[in-house]
C-alpha positions, 0 to 999 in steps of 0.5 A, spaced: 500 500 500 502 506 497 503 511 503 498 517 503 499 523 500 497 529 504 493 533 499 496 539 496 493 547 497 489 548 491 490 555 488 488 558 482 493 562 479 489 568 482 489 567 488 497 565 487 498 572 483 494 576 488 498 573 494 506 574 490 502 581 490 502 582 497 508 577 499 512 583 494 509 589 496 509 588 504 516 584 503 518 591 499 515 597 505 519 592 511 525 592 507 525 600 505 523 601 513 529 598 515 534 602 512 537 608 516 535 615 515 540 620 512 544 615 507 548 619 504 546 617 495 541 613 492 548 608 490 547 607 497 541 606 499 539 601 493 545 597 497 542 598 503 535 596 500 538 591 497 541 587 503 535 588 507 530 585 501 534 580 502 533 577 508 525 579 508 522 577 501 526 569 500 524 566 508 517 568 506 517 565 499 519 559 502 515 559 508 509 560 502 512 554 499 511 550 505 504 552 506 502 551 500 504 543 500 501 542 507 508 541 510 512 544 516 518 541 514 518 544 507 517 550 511 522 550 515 526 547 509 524 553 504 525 559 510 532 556 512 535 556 504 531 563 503 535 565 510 541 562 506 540 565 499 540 572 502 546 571 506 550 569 500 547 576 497 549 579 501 556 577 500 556 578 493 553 584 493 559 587 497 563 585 490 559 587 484 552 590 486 550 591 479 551 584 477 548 581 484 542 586 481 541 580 476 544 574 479 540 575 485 532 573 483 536 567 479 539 565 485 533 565 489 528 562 484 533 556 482 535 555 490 527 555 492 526 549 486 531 545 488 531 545 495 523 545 496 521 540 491 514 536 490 512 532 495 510 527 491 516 525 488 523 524 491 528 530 492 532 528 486 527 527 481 527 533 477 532 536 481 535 539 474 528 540 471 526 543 477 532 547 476 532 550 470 525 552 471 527 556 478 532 559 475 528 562 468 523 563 474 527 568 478 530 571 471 522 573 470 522 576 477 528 580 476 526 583 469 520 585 471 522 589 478 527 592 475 524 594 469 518 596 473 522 600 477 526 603 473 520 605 469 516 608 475 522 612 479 523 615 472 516 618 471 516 620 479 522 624 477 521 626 471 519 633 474 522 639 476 527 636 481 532 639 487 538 637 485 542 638 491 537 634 495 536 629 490 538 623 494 532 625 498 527 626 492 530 619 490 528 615 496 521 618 496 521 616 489 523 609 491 518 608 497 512 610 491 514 605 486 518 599 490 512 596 493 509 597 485 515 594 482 516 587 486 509 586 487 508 586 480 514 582 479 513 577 484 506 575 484 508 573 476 514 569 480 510 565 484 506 563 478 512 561 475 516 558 481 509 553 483 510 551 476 518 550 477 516 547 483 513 542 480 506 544 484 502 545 478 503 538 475 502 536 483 495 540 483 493 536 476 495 529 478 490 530 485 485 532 480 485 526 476 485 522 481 478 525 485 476 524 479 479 515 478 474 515 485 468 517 483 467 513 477 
């Protein structure tokens, strides 16, 4: 006899795009709120976003992942390696932030499908599959927010600007358009991730199985 399976949470790809919007947002303004006032240039405070970010937005996907599959022990798996993925961010970038920019949302979407797999198929079933996908997943997510931010911050501050105190117009122009930005780009994330995951196919296979039973 085949040991049961705890049944999966099923979400239509609304309700997962809705919570990556609230995940993306609240992650965002709790970041934002923990860099200290007064920093000195917008190079500066996008460095100290950044780090913070880190440590806030990836524990939360991974608790999320968990949630979704009904398993405290992925939870903790997901929140430990979002806890891992920021702490190896934070290294890199102390090296080029530029490049990090790119690297890090990659980092976190092939990190999460690796370590939180389908709990209906061993951990290394897939593993590259699961990989790849969470690596294409990740470069969704940091395309989008970066163009989106770009995009927002540039229209905020595309009017008459101080310059003497632009660092200050900079980061109330982040404030305004962040929360947007990553919201947008992580509840597309979370869609992804789900698919790169393996929930997708995991949410289909219960499906087809409610069905087997009731003919």
């Amino acid at each position: 006899m085949m040991n049961a399976v705890t049944p999966n949470r099923v979400l239509n790809s609304g309700h997962v795009f809705l919570t990556g919007l609230l995940l993306g947002a609240a992650s965002y303004l709790a970041a934002e709120a923990l860099v200290p006032v007064g920093v000195a240039s917008p190079g500066e405070h996008d460095l100290l976003l950044a780090n913070r970010l880190g440590f806030v937005y990836p524990p939360l996907i991974g608790l999320w992942l968990g949630w979704l599959q009904r398993s405290w022990l992925r939870a903790a798996a997901g929140a430990l390696a979002g806890v891992a993925v920021g702490l190896i961010y934070l290294l890199l970038c102390s090296h080029n932030f530029l490049a990090v920019m790119v690297a890090f949302p990659c980092l976190c979407g092939g990190v999460f499908a690796a370590v939180v797999g389908s709990n209906r198929d061993s951990w290394l079933a897939g593993l590259g599959a699961r990989l790849a996908k969470g690596l294409a997943a990740g470069f969704i997510l940091g395309l989008i927010y970066m163009v989106a931010l770009n995009v927002g911050v540039g229209i905020i501050l595309s009017g008459d600007v101080d310059l003497e105190d632009f660092t200050s117009h900079y980061v109330a122009a982040m404030w305004r358009a962040g929360p947007v930005a990553l919201a947008l780009a992580s509840g597309v994330f979370l869609i992804l991730l789900r698919w790169a995951v393996g929930l997708t196919r995991v949410r289909l296979v219960v499906f087809e199985e409610a069905a087997d039973e009731r003919g």
